[in-house]
C-alpha positions in Angstrom: 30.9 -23.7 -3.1 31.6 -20.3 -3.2 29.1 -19.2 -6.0 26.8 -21.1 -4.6 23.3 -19.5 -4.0 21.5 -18.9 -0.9 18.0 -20.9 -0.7 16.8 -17.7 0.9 17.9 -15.8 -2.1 16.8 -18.4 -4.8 13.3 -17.8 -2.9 14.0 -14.3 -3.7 14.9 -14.4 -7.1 11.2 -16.9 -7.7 9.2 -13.9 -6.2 10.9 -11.7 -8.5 10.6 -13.7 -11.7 6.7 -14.7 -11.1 6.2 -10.7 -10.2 7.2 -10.2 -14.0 5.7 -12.8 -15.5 2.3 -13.6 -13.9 0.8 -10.9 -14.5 0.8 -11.3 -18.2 -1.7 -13.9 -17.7 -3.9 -12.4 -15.4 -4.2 -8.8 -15.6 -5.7 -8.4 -12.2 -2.7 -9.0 -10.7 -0.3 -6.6 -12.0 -1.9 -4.1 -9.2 -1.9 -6.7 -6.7 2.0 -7.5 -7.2 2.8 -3.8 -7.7 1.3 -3.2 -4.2 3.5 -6.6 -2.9 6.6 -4.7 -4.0 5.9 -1.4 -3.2 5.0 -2.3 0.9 7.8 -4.8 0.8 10.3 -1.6 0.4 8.8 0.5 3.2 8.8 -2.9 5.2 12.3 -3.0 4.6 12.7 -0.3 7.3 11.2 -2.0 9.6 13.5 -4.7 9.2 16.5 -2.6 9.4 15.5 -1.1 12.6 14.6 -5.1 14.4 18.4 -5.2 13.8 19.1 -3.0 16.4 16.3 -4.6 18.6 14.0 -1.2 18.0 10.4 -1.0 16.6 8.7 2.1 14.9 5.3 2.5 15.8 5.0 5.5 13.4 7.0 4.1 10.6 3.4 5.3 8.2 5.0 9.0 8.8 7.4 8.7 5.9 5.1 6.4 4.1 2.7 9.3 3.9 5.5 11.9 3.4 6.6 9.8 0.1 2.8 10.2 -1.1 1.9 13.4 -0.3 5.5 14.7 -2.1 4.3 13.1 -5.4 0.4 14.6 -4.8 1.7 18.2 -3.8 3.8 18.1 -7.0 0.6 17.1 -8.8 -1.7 18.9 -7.4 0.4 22.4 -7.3 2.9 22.1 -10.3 1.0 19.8 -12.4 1.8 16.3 -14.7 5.0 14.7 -13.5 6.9 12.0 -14.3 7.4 8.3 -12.2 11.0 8.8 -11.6 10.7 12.5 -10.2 8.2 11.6 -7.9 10.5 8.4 -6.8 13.2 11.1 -6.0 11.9 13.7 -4.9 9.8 11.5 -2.3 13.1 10.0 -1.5 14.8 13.0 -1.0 12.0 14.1 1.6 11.4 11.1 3.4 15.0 11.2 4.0 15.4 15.1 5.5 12.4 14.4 7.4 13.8 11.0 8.7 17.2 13.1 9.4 15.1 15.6 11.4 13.0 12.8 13.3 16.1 10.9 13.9 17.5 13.2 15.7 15.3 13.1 18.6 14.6 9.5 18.7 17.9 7.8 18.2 18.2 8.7 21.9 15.8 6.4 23.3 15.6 2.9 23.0 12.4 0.1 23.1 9.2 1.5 24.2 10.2 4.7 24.2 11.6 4.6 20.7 8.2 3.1 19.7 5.9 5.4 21.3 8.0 8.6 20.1 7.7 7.6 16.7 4.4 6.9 16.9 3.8 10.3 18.8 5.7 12.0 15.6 3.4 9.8 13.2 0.3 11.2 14.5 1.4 14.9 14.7 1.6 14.7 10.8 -1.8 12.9 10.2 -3.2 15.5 12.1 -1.9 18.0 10.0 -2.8 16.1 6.9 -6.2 16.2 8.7 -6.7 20.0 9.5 -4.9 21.3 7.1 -7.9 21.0 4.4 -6.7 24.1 2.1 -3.9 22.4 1.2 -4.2 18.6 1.7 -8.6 18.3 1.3 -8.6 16.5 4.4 -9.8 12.7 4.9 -10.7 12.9 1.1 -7.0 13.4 0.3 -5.3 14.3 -2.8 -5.7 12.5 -6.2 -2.1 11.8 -8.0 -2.6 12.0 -11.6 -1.3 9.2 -13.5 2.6 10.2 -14.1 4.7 9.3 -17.3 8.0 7.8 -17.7 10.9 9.4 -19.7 7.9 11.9 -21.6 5.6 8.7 -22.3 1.9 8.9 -21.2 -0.1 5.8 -21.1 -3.7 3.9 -20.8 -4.6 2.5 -18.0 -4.3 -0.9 -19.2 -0.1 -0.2 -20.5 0.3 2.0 -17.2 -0.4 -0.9 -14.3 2.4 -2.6 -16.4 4.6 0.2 -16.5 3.9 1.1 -12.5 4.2 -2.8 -11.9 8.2 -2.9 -13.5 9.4 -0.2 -12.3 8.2 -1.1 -9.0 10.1 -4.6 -9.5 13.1 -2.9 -10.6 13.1 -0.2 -7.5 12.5 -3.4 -4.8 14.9 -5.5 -6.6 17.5 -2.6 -6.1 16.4 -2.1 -2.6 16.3 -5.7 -1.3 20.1 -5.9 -2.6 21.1 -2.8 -0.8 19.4 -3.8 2.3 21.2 -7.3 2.1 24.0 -5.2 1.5 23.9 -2.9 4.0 23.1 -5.9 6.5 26.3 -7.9 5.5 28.4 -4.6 6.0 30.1 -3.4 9.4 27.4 -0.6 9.6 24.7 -4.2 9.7 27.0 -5.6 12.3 27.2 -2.9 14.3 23.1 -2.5 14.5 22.9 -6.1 15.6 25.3 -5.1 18.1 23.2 -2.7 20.0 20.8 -5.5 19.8 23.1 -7.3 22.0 25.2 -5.4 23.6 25.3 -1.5 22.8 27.3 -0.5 26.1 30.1 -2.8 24.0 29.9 -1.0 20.9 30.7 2.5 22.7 33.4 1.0 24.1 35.2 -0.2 21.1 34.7 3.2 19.9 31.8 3.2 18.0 28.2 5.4 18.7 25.5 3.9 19.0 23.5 7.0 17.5 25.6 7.5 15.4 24.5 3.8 13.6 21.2 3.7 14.9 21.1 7.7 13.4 22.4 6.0 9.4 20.0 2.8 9.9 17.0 5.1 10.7 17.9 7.6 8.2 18.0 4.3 5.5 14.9 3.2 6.7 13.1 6.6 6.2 14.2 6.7 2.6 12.9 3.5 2.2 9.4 4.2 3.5 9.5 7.1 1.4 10.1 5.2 -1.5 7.4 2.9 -0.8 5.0 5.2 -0.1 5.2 7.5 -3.7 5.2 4.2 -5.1 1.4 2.9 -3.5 0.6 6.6 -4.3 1.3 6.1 -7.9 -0.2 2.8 -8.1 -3.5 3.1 -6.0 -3.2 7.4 -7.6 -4.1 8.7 -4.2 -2.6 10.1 -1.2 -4.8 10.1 2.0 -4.1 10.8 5.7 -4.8 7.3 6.5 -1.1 6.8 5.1 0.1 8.5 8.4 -2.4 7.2 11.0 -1.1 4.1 13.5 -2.9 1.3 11.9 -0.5 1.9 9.1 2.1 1.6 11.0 1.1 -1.3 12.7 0.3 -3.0 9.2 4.2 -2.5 8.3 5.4 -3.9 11.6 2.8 -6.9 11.0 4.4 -7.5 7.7 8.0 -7.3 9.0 6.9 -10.2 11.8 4.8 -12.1 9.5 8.1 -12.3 6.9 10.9 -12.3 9.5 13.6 -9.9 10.2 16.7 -12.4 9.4 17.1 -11.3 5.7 16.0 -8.6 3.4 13.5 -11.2 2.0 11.5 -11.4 5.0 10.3 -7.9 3.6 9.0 -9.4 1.0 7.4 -12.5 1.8 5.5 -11.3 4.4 3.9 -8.7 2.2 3.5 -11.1 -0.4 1.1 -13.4 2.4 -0.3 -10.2 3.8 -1.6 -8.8 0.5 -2.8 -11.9 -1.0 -4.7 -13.1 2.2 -6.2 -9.8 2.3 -6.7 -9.7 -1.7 -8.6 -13.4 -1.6 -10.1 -13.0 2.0 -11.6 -9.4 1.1 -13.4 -10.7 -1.7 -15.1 -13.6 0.1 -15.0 -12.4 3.3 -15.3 -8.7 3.4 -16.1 -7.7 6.4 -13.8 -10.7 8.3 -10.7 -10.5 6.6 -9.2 -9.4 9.6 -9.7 -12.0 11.5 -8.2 -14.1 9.1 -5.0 -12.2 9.1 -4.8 -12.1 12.8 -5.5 -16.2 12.7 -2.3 -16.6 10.2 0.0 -14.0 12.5 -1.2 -16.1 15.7 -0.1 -19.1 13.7 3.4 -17.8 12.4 3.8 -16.7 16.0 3.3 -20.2 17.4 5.0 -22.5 14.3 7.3 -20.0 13.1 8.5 -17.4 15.8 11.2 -16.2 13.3 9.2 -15.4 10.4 8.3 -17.1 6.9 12.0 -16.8 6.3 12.7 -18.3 9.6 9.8 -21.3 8.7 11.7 -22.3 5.5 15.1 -22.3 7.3 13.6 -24.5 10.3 12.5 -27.3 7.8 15.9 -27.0 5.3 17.6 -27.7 8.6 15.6 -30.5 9.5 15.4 -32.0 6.1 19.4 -31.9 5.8 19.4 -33.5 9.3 17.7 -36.4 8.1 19.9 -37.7 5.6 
């Protein structure tokens, strides 16, 4: 049937609806979801860029360029509101992933990798000396922002930061998919395969690698004002490799096949690291590394790829 929907996107929608309604029961997890949602849209990115077969290893750079553009607006102009901070830390991510791009989009694989990463560490290094301006490892406090001219408690705000963060990732998970269903999609899976192809038919391969890495800048961006607003800090840790790695974790942990992947692998990663934290504190870890090994071994393509594997086989057995 044509207007039938996808499982994958039924999935979706469930992760949507319990991020609304769950946490009007238990007020703890507003935060926690928020967090799912917000890291879900910088892992987006990621999963953009395994299209085209390339990894960031310094994907935290725009992350941390997202947080630090609603801090410095703060910090320097003063008050603020949720939705400037969204665009003006989308508006810089996406210059600085222009400006990045431009140099990487040349290289492919390792070198890809390690030349984001190399850019990734030149700006927490900066956000690290730079003390007049950024206060160093301490970071930069982001005031609690209003929406449309409304302040709020604590208590109303983790709401307010929890829906609008639901209503940004539901927007971005639909332009993703989008984007991935589109010729511009098609043509980054093509480099994947064969980008010596792709130049031949007329296409460049910067040129779509250039458009996917500029998305999945914005993206991080995005993201990143959005954990600023909800955890009201911005630190140089934002930037630093671990970061990165975390995002490129969540992206394998979820899968790359769909948007969703994004999501479901942050959803595992933060609550693992929610439940394991408070038990386990200093071995939480370990116990993410034990589910990764897993997923690697059961479920090479992903959470997403897990739940397609056994749909497959269950249809198979009727």
């Amino acid at each position: 049937m044509a207007g039938r929907i996808k499982p994958i996107t039924a999935v979706a929608i469930i992760l949507f609806l319990a991020s609304a309604v769950l946490p009007l029961f238990v007020a703890s997890w507003a935060t926690l979801f928020a967090l799912i949602l917000a890291k879900g849209i910088v892992v987006l990115g990621i999963v953009l860029l395994l299209q085209a077969g390339q990894v960031s290893f310094g994907h935290a750079m725009f992350f941390a360029t997202g947080a630090y553009t609603a801090a410095f607006w703060g910090k320097y102009i003063g008050g603020g509101d949720i939705l400037i901070f969204l665009a003006l830390g989308g508006i810089t991510s996406t210059v600085f992933g222009l400006i990045v791009g431009l140099f990487v989009v040349r290289y492919r694989e390792i070198f890809f990798g390690m030349l984001n990463l190399a850019f990734s560490m030149v700006l927490w290094s900066l956000l690290e000396k730079m003390f007049h301006y950024t206060n160093g490892a301490d970071g930069i406090r982001v005031a609690r922002p209003g929406l449309f001219g409304f302040s709020f408690t604590p208590e109303t705000f983790q709401y307010v930061i929890l829906y609008v963060s639901l209503l940004v990732a539901i927007a971005a998970f639909y332009g993703v998919q989008r984007y991935l269903d589109s010729p511009l999609g098609h043509m980054l899976r093509a480099m994947k395969s064969n980008e010596t192809r792709l130049e031949y038919l007329g296409m460049s391969a910067r040129r779509v690698l250039l458009i996917g890495y500029v998305f999945s800048a914005f993206l991080g961006g995005i993201g990143g004002t959005l954990v600023s607003i909800i955890q009201q800090i911005a630190t140089p840790e934002f930037g630093f490799w671990t970061k990165s790695g975390e995002f490129v974790f969540i992206a394998i942990l979820g899968g790359s096949a769909h948007a969703f992947g994004a999501f479901a692998g942050a959803a595992m990663f933060e609550c693992v690291r929610f439940y394991a934290a408070a038990h386990l504190a200093d071995s939480w870890q370990l116990i993410l590394g034990v589910v990764l090994v897993v997923i690697i071994l059961y479920a090479p393509n992903g959470l997403i790829g897990l739940r397609q594997r056994y749909g497959q086989s269950g249809r198979g057995g009727h």
